[in-house]
C-alpha positions as CSV (number, residue, x, y, z in Angstrom):
1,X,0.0,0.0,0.0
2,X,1.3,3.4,-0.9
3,X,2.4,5.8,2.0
4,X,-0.2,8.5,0.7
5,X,-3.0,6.3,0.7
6,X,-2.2,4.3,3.8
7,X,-2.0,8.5,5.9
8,X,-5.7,9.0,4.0
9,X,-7.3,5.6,5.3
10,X,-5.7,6.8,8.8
11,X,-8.1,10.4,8.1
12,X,-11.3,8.5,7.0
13,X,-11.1,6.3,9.8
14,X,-10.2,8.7,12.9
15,X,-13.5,10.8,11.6
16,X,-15.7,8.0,10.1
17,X,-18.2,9.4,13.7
18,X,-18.1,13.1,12.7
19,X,-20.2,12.8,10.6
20,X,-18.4,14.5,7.7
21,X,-18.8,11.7,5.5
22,X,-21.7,12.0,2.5
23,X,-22.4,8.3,0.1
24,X,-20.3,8.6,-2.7
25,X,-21.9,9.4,-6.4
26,X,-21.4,7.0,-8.9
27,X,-19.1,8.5,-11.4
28,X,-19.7,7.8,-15.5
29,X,-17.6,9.3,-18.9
30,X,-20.0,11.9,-18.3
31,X,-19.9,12.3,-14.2
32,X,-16.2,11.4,-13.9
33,X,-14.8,11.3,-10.1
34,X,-12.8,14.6,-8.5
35,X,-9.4,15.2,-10.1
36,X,-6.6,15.0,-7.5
37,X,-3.5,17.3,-8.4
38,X,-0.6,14.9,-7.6
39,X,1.6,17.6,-9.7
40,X,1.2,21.0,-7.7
41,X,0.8,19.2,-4.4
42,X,3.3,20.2,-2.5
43,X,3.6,16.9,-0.1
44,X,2.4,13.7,0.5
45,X,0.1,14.9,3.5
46,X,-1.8,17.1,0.9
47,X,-2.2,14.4,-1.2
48,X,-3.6,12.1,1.1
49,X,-5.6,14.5,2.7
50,X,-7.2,15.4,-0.7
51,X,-7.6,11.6,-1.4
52,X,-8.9,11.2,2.3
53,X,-11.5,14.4,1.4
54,X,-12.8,12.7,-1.9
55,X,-13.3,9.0,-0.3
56,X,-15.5,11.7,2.4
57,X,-18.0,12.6,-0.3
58,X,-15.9,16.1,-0.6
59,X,-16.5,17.9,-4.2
60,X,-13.3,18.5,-6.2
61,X,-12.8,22.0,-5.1
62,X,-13.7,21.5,-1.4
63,X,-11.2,18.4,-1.4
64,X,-8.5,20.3,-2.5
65,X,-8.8,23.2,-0.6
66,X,-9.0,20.3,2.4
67,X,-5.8,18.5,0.9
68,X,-3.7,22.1,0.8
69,X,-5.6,22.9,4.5
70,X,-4.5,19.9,5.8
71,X,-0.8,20.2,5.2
72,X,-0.2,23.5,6.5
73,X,-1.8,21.7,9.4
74,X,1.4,19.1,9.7
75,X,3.5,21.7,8.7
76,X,2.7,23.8,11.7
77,X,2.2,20.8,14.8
78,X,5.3,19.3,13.4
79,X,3.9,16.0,12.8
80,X,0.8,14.2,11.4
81,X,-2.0,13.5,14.1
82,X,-5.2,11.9,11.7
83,X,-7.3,13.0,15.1
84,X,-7.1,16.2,13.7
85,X,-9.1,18.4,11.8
86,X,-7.9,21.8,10.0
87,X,-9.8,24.8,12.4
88,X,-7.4,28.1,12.1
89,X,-8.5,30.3,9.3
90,X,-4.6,30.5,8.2
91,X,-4.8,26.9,6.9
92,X,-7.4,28.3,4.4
93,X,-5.7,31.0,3.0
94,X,-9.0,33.1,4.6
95,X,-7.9,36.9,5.5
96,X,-6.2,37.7,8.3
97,X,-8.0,41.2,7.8
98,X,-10.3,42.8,10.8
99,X,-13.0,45.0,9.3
100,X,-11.1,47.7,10.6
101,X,-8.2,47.1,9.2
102,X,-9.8,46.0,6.0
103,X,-11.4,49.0,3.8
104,X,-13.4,46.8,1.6
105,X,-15.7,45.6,4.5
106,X,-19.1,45.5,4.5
107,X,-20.9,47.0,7.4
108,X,-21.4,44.5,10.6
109,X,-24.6,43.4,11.4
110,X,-25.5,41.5,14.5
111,X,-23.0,38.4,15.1
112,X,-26.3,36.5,16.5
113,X,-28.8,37.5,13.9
114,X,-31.0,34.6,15.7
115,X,-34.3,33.0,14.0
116,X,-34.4,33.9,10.6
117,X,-37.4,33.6,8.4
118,X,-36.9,33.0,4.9
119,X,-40.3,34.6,3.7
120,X,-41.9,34.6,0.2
121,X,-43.5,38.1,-0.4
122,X,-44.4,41.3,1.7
123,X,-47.2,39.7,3.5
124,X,-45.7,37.4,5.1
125,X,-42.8,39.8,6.3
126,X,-45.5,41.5,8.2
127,X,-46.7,39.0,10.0
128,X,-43.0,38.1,10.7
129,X,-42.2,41.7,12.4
130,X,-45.9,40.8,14.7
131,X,-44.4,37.8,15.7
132,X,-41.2,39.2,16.6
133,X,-39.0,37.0,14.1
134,X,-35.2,39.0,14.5
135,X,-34.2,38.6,10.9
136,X,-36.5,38.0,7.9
137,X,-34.9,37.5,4.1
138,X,-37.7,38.6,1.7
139,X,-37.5,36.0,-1.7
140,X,-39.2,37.1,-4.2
141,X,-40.3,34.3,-7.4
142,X,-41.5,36.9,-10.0
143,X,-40.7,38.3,-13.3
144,X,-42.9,41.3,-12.7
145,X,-40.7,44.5,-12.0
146,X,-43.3,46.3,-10.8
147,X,-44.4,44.0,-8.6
148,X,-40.9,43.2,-7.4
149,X,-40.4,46.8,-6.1
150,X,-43.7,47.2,-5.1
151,X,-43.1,44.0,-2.6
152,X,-39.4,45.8,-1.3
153,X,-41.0,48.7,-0.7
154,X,-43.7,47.3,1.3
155,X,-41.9,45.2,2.7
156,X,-38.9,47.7,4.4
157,X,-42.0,49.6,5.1
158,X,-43.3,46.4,7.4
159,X,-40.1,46.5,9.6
160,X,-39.7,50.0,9.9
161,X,-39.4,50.7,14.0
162,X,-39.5,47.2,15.0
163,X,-36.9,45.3,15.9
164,X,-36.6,42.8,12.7
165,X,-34.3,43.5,10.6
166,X,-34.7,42.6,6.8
167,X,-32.5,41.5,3.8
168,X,-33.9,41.1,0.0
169,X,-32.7,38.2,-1.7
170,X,-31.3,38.9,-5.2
171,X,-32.6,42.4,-6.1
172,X,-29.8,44.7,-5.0
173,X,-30.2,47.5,-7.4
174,X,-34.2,48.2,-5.7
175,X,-32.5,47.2,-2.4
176,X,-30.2,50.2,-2.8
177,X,-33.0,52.7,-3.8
178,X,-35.2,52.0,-1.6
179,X,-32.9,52.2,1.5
180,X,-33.2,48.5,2.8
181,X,-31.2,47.1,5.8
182,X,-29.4,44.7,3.7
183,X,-29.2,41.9,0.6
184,X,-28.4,38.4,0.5
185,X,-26.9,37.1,-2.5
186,X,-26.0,33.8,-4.1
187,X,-22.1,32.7,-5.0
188,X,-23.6,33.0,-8.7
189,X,-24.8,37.0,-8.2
190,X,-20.9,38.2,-7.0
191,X,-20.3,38.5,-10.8
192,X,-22.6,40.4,-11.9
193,X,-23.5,42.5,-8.6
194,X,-22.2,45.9,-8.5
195,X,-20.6,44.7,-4.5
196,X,-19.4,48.5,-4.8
197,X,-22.3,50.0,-5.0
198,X,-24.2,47.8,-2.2
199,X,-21.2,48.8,0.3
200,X,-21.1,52.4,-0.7
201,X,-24.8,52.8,-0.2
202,X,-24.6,51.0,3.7
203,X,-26.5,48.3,3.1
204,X,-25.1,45.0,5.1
205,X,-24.3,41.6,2.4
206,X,-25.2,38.0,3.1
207,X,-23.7,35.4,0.8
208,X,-24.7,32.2,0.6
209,X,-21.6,29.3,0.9
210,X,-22.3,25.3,0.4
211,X,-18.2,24.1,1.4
212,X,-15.0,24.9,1.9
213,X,-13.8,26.5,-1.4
214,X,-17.1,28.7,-1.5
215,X,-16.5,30.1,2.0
216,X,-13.1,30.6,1.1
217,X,-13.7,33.1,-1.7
218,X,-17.0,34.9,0.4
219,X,-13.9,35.9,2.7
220,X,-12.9,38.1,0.2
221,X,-15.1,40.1,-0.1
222,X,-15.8,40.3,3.6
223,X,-19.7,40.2,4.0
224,X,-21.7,41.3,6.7
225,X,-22.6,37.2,7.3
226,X,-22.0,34.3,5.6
227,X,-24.6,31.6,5.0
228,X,-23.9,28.0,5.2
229,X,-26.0,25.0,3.7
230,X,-27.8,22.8,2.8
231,X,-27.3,21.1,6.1
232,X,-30.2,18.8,5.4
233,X,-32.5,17.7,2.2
234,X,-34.3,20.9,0.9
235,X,-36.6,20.7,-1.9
236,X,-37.3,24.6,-2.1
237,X,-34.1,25.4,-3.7
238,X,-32.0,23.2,-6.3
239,X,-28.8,22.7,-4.5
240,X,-25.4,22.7,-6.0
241,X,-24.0,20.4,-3.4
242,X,-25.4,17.4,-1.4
243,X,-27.0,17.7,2.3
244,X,-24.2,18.8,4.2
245,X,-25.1,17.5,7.9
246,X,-24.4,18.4,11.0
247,X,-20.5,17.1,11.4
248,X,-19.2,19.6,9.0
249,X,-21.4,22.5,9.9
250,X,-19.6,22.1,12.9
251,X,-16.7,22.3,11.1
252,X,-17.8,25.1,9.1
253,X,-18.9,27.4,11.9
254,X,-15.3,27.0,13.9
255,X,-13.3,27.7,11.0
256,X,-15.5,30.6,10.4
257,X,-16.6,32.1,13.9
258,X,-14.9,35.6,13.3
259,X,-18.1,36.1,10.6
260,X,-21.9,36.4,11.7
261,X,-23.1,32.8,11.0
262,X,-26.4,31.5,9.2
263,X,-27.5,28.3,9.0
264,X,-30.3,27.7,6.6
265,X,-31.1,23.9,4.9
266,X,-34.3,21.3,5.6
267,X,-34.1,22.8,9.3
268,X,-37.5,22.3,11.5
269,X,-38.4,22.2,14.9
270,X,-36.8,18.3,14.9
271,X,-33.3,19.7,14.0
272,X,-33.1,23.4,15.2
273,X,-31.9,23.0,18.4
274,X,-29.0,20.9,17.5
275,X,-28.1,23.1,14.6
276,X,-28.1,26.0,16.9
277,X,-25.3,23.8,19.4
278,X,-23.2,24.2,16.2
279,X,-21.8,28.1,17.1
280,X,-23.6,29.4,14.7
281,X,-25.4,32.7,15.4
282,X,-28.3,32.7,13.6
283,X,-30.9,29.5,11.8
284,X,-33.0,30.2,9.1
285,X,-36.0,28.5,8.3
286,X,-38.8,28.5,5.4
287,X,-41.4,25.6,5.6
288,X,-41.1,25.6,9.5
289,X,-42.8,28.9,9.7
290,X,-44.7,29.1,6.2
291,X,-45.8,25.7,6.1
292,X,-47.8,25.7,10.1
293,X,-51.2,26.4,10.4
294,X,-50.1,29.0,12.9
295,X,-47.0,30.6,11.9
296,X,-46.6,33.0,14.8
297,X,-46.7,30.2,17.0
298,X,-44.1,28.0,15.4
299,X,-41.6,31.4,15.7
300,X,-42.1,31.5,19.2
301,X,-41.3,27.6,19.5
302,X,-38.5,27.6,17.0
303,X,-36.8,30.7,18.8
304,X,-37.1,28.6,22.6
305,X,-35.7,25.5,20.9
306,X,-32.8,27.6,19.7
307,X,-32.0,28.9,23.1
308,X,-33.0,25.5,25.0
């Protein structure tokens, strides 16, 4: 057995309880496994960690930010321990930046945002700001303009003097003009966002992560919060990753504690309270709130199974 693949069975087998591990897809000509860089890896504990990360149910880019994670890890304790698991942002490459010291920063927002309600027009954020929900993301499904901005303006009208605090999913440009609190926006939306424009005008970001390599490159553009998910099965949204679970939230949200934290993924009252034990600062839900017969209700449950 080769040395590199003997130090990644020692990795899959010293965190086969984490939970980090997802079923493996079956790979075709057209769906071929993750490509391991055996030529720019710059030692065997990379390469074994990336192989490690792969036989995990890791994506390609996720394994080999992992693999490079991983051995700056030896390189730093002096020796290889397969107990361990990469934690200090360093072994990322994340920014050593504060948002003092960094100019590009977008403004802070609360580091525990709390519940937050994931709500599907104007309506609903009302009803959201009566039943005291802390944060509410308005997400919009129309190709009607009018209607769009219509539903913003209401909407930042609904929270106005309360204590919620509101984001708008996608539509930064109305965001901006009519003076909401903040946007959330997707991996896909950073190129063709005008990220200038949102920071210059005061308004707080959320981005949305689903692994390693995504949270990664959020960090450099330093957002108000960063999102992370699926942690379970979500039919609402088409995912471009698998489920990611509990174990590596956990990982997730202690590699990335110096950021406001959002959780958001299949969570209900069932899961909540364990997703909330993860360090993260804030869970957001859609179905758990939308999808009760009484809605103000299930926020005043969720919120006392996140602090139970």
């Amino acid at each position: 057995m080769s040395l590199v693949r003997d130090l990644a069975d020692q990795i899959v087998a010293a965190h086969r309880a984490d939970d980090v591990s997802l079923p493996q897809p079956i790979y075709s000509l057209n769906s071929p496994p993750p490509r391991i860089d055996n030529e720019h890896a710059v030692d065997h504990y990379e390469l074994a960690a990336t192989v490690a990360a792969v036989s995990m149910g890791f994506i390609e880019a996720d394994a080999a930010v992992l693999g490079k994670a991983w051995s700056r890890m030896v390189q730093h304790d002096g020796n290889f321990d397969p107990l361990r698991w990469p934690n200090r942002p360093e072994y990322f490459d994340l920014l050593p930046w504060t948002r003092i010291m960094n100019p590009k920063a977008f403004p802070e927002c609360p580091k525990r945002l709390g519940l937050y309600g994931v709500m599907p027009d104007a309506d609903w954020v009302n009803r959201m700001v009566e039943a005291e929900l802390p944060t509410v993301q308005l997400r919009l499904k129309s190709d009607d303009a009018n209607y769009i901005r219509s539903e913003i303006k209401r909407s930042i009208a609904a929270v106005k003097g309360s204590k919620t605090v509101l984001f708008i999913n996608d539509y930064w440009q109305d965001a901006i003009e009519l003076g909401a609190y903040g946007v959330h926006l997707g991996q896909e939306d950073l190129v063709t966002a005008d990220l200038d424009a949102i920071r210059n005008a005061g308004l707080r970001l959320g981005l949305s992560t689903h692994g390693y390599a995504e949270m990664v490159y959020a960090d450099r553009f330093c957002p108000s919060y960063i999102a992370m998910g699926a942690i379970f099965p979500t039919t609402l949204k088409r995912m471009p990753t698998a489920p990611q679970g509990l174990g590596r939230l956990y990982k997730y949200a202690q590699l990335m504690q110096a950021y406001s934290l959002v959780a958001i993924g299949g969570i209900d009252e069932g899961s909540i309270h364990a997703v909330a034990q993860s360090g993260v600062g804030s869970v957001a839900v859609v179905r758990a709130i939308t999808g009760s017969n009484d809605p103000r209700a299930a926020v005043k449950r969720l919120k006392e199974l996140m602090q139970a």
